[in-house]
PyMOL Python script that loads the backbone (N, CA, C, O; Angstrom):
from pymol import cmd

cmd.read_pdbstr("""\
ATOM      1  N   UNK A   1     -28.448   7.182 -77.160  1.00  0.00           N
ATOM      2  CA  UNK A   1     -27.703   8.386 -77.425  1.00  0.00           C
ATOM      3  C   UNK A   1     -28.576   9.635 -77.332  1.00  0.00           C
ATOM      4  O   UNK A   1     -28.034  10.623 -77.827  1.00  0.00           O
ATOM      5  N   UNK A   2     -29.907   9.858 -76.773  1.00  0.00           N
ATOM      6  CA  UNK A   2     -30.603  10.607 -76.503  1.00  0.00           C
ATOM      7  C   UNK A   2     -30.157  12.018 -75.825  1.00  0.00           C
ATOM      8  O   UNK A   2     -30.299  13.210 -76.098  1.00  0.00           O
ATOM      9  N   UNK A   3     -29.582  11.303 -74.866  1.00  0.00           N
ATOM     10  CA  UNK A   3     -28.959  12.462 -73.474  1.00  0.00           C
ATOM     11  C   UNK A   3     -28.083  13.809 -74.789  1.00  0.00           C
ATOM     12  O   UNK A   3     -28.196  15.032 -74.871  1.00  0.00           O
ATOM     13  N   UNK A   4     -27.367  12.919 -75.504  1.00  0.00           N
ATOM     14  CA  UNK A   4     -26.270  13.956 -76.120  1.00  0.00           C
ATOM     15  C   UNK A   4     -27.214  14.477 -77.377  1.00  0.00           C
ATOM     16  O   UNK A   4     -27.099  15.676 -77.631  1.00  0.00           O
ATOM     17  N   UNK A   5     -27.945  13.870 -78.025  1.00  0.00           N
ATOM     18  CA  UNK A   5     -28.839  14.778 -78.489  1.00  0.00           C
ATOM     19  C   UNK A   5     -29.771  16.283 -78.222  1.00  0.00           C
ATOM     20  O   UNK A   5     -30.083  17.295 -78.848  1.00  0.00           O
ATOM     21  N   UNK A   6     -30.028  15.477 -76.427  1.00  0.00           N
ATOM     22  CA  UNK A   6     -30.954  16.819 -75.812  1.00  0.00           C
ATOM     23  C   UNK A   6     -29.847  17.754 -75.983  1.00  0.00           C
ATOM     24  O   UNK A   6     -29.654  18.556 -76.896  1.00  0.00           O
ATOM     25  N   UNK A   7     -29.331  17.570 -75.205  1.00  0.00           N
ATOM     26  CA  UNK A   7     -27.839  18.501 -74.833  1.00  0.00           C
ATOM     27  C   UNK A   7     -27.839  19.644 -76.250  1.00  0.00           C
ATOM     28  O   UNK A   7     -28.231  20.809 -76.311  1.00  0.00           O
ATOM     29  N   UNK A   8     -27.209  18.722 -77.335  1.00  0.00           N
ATOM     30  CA  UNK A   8     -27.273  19.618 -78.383  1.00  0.00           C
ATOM     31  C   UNK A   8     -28.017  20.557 -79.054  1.00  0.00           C
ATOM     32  O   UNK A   8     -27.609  21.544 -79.667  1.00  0.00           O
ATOM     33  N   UNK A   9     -29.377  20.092 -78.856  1.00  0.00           N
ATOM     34  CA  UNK A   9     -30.739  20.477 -79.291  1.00  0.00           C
ATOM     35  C   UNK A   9     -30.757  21.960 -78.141  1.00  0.00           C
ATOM     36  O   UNK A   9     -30.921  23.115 -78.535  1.00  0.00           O
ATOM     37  N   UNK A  10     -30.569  21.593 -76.845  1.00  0.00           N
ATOM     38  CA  UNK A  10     -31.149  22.647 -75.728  1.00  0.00           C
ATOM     39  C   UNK A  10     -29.834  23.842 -75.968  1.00  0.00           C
ATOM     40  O   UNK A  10     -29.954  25.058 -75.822  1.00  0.00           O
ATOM     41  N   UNK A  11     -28.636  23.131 -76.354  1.00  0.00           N
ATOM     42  CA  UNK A  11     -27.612  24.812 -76.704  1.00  0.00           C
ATOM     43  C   UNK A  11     -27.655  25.452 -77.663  1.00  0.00           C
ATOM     44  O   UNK A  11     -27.251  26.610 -77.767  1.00  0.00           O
ATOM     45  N   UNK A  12     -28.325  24.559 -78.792  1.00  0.00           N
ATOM     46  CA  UNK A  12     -28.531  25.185 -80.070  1.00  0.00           C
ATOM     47  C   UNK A  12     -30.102  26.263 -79.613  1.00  0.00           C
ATOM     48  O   UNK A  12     -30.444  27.321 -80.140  1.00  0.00           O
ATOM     49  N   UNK A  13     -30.674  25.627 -78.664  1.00  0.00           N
ATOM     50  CA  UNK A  13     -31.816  26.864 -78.771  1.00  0.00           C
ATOM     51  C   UNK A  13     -31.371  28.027 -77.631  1.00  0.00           C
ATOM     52  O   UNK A  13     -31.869  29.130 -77.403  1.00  0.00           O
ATOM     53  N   UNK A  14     -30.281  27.364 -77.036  1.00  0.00           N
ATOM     54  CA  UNK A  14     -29.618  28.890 -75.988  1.00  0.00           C
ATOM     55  C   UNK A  14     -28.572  29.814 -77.184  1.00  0.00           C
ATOM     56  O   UNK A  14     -28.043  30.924 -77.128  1.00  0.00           O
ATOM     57  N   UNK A  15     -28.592  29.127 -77.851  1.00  0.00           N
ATOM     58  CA  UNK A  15     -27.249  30.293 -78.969  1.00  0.00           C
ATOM     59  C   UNK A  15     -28.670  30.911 -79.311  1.00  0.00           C
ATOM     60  O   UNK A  15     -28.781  32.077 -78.931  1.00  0.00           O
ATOM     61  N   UNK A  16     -30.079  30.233 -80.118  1.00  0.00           N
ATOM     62  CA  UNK A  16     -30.654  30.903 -81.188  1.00  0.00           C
ATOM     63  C   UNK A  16     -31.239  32.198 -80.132  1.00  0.00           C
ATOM     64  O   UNK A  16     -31.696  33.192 -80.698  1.00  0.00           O
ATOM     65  N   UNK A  17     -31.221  32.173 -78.875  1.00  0.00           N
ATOM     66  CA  UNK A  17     -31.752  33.006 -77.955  1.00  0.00           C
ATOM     67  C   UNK A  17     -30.860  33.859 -78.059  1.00  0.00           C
ATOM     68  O   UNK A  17     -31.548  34.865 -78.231  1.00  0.00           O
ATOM     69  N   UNK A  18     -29.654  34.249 -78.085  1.00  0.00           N
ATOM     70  CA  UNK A  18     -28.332  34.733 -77.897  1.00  0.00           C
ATOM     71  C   UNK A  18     -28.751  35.296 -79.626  1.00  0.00           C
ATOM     72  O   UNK A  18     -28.961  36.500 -79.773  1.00  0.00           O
ATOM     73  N   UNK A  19     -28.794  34.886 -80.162  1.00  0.00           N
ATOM     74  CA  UNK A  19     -29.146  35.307 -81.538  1.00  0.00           C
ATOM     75  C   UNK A  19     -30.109  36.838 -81.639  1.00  0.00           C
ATOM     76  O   UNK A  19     -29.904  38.013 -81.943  1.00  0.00           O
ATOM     77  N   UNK A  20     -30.875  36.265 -81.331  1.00  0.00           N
ATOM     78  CA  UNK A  20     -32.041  37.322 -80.824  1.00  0.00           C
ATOM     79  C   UNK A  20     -32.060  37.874 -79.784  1.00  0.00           C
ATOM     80  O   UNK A  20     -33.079  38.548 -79.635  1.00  0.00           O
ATOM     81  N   UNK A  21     -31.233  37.902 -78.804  1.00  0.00           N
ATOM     82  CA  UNK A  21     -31.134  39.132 -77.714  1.00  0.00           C
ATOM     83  C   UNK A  21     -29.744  40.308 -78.863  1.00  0.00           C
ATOM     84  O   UNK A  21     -29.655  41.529 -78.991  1.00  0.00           O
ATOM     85  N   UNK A  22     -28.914  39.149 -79.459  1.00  0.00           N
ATOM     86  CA  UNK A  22     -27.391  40.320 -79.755  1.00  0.00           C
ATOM     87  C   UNK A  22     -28.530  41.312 -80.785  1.00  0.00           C
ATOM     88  O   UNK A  22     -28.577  42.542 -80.825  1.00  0.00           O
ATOM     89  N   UNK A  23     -29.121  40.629 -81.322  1.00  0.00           N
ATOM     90  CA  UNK A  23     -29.682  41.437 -82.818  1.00  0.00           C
ATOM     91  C   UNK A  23     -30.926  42.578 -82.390  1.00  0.00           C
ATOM     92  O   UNK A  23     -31.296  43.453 -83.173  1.00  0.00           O
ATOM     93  N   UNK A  24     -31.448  42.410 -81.112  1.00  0.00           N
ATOM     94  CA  UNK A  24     -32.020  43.293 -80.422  1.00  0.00           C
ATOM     95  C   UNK A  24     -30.712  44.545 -79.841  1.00  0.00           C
ATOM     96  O   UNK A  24     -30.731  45.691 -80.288  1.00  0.00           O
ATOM     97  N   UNK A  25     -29.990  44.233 -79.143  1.00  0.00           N
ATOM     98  CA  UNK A  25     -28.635  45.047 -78.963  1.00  0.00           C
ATOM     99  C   UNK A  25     -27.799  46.096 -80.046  1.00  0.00           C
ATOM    100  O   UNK A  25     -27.020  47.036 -79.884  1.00  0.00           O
ATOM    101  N   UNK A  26     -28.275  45.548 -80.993  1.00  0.00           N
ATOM    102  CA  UNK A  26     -27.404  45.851 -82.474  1.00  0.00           C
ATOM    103  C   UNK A  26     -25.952  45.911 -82.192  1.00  0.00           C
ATOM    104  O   UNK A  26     -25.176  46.866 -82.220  1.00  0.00           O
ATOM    105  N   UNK A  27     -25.733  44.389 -81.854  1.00  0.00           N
ATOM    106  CA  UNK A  27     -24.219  44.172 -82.179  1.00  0.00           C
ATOM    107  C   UNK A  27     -23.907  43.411 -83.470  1.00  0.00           C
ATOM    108  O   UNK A  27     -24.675  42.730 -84.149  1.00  0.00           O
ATOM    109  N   UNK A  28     -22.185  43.764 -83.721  1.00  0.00           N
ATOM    110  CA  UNK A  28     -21.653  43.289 -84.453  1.00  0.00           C
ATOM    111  C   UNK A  28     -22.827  42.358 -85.398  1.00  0.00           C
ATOM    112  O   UNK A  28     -23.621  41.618 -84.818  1.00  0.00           O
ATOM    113  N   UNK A  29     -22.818  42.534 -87.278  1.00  0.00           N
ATOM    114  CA  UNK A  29     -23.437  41.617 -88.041  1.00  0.00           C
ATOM    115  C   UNK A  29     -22.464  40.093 -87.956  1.00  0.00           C
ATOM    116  O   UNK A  29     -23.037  39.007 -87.859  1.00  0.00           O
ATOM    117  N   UNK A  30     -20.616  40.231 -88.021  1.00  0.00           N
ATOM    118  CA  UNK A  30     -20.237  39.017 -87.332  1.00  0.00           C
ATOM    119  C   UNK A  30     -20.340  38.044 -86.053  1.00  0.00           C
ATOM    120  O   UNK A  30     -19.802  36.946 -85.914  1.00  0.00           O
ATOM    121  N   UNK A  31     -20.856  38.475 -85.496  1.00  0.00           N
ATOM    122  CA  UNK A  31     -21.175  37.702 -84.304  1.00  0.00           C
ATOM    123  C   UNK A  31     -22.742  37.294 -84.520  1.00  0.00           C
ATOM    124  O   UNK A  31     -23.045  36.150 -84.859  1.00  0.00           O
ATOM    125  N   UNK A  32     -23.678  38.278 -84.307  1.00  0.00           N
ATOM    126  CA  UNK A  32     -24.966  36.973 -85.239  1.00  0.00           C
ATOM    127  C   UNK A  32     -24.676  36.425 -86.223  1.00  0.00           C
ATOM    128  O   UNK A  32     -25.534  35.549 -86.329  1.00  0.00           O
ATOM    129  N   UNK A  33     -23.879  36.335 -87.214  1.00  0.00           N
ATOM    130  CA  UNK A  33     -23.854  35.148 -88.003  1.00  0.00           C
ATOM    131  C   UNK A  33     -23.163  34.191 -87.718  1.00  0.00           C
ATOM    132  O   UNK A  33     -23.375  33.122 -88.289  1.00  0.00           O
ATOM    133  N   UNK A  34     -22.140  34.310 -86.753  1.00  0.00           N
ATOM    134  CA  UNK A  34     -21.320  33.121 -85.979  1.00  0.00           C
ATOM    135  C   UNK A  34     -22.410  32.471 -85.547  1.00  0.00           C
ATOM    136  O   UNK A  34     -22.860  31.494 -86.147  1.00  0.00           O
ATOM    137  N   UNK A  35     -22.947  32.972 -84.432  1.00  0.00           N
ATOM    138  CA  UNK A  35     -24.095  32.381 -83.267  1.00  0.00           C
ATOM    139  C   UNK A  35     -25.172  31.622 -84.160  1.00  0.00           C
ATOM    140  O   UNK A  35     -25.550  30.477 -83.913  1.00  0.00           O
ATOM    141  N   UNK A  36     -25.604  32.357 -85.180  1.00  0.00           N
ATOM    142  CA  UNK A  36     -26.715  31.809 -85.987  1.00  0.00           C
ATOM    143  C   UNK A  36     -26.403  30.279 -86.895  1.00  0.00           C
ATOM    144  O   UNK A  36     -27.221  29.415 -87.212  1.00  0.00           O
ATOM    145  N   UNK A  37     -25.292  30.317 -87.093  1.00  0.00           N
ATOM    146  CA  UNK A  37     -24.629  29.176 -87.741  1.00  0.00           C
ATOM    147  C   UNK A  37     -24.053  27.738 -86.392  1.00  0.00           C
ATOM    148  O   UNK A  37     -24.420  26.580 -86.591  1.00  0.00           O
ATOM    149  N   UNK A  38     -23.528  27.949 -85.649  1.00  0.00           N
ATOM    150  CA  UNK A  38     -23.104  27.930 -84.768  1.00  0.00           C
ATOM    151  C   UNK A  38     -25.051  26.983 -84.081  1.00  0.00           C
ATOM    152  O   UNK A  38     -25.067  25.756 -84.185  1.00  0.00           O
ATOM    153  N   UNK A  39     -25.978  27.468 -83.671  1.00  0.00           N
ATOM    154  CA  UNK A  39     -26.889  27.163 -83.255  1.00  0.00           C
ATOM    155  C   UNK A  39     -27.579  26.364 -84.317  1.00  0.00           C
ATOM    156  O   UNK A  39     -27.829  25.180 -84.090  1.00  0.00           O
ATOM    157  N   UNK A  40     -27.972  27.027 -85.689  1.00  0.00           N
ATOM    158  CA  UNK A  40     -28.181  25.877 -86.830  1.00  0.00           C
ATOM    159  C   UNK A  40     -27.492  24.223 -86.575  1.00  0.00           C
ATOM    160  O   UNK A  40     -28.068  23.135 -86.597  1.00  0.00           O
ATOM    161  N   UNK A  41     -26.738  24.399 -86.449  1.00  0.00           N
ATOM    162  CA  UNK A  41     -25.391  23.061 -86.613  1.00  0.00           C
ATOM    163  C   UNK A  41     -25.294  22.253 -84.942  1.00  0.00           C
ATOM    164  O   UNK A  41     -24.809  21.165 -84.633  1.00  0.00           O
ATOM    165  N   UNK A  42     -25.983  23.323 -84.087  1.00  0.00           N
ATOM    166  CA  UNK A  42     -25.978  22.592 -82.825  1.00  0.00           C
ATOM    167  C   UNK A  42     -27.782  21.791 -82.661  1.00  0.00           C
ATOM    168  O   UNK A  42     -27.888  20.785 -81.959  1.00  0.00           O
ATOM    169  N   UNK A  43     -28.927  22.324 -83.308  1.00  0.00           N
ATOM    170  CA  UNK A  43     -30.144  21.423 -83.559  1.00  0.00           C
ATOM    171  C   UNK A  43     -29.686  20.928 -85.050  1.00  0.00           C
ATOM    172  O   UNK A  43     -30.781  21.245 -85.515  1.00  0.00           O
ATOM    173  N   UNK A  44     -29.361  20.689 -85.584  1.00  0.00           N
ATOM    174  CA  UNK A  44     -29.246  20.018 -87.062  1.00  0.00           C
ATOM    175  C   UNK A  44     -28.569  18.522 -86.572  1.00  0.00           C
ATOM    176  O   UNK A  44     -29.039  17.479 -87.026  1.00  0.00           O
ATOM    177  N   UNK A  45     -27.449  18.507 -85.628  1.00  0.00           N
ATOM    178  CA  UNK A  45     -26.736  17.470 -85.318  1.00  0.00           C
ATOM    179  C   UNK A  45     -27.587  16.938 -84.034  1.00  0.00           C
ATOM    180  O   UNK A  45     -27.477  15.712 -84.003  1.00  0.00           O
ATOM    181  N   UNK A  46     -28.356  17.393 -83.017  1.00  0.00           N
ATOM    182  CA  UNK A  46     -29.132  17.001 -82.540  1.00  0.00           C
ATOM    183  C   UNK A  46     -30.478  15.809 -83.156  1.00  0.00           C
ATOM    184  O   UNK A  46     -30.856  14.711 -82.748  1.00  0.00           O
ATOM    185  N   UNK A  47     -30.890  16.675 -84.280  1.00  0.00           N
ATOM    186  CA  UNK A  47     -32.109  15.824 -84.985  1.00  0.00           C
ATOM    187  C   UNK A  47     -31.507  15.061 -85.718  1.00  0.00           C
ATOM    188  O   UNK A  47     -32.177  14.076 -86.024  1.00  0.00           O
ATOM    189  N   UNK A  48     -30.064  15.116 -86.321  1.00  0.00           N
ATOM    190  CA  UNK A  48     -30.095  13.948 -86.912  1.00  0.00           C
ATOM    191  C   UNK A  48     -29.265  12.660 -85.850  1.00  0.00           C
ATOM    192  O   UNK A  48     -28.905  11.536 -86.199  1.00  0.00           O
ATOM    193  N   UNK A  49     -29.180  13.120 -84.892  1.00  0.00           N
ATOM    194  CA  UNK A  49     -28.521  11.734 -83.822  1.00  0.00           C
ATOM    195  C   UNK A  49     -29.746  11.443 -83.277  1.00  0.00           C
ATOM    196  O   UNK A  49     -30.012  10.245 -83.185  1.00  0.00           O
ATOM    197  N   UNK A  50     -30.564  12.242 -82.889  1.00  0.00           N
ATOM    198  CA  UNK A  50     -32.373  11.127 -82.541  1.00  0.00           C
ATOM    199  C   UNK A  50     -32.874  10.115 -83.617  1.00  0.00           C
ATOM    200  O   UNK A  50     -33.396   9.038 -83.331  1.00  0.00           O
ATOM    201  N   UNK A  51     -32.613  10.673 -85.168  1.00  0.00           N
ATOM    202  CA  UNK A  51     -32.851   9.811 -86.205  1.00  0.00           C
ATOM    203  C   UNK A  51     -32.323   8.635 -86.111  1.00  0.00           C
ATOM    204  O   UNK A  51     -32.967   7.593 -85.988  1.00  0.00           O
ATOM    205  N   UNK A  52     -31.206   8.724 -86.159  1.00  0.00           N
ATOM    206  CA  UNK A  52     -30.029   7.970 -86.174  1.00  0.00           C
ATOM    207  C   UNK A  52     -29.256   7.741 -87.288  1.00  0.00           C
ATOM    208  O   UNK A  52     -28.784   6.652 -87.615  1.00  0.00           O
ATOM    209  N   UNK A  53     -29.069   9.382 -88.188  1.00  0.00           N
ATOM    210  CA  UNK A  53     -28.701   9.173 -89.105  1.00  0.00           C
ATOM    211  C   UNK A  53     -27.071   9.178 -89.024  1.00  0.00           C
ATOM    212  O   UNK A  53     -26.282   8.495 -89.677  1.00  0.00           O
ATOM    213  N   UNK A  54     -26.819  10.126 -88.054  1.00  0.00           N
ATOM    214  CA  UNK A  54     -25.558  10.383 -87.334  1.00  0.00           C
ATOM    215  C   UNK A  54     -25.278   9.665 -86.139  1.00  0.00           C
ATOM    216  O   UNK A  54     -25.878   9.724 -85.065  1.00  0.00           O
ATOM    217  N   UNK A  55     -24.349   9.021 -86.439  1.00  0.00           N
ATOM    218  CA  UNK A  55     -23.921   8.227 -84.669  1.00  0.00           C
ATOM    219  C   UNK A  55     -22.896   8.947 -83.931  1.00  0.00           C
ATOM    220  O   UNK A  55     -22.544   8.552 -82.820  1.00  0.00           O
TER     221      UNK A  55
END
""", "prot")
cmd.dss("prot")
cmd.show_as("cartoon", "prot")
cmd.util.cbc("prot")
cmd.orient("prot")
């Protein structure tokens, strides 16, 4: 189950990028905290399906 791990892991670090370009922009405080949560939860579910705590 690796493949869907990377996957998750590599969009969660394209949102946290998106994170830090909007907050350079000074957009909306709702939308970095979407993205920021949103990217948290996309490496969080990544590391825990390499564990294998999550199937």
């Amino acid at each position: 189950m690796t493949g869907l791990s990377t996957i998750l892991i590599v969009v969660g670090l394209f949102l946290a990028g998106g994170v830090y370009s909007f907050s350079k922009q000074q957009m909306p405080k709702g939308v970095i905290v979407l993205l920021t949560i949103a990217s948290v939860m996309c490496i969080v579910a990544g590391v825990l399906r390499i564990q294998g705590i999550w199937e």
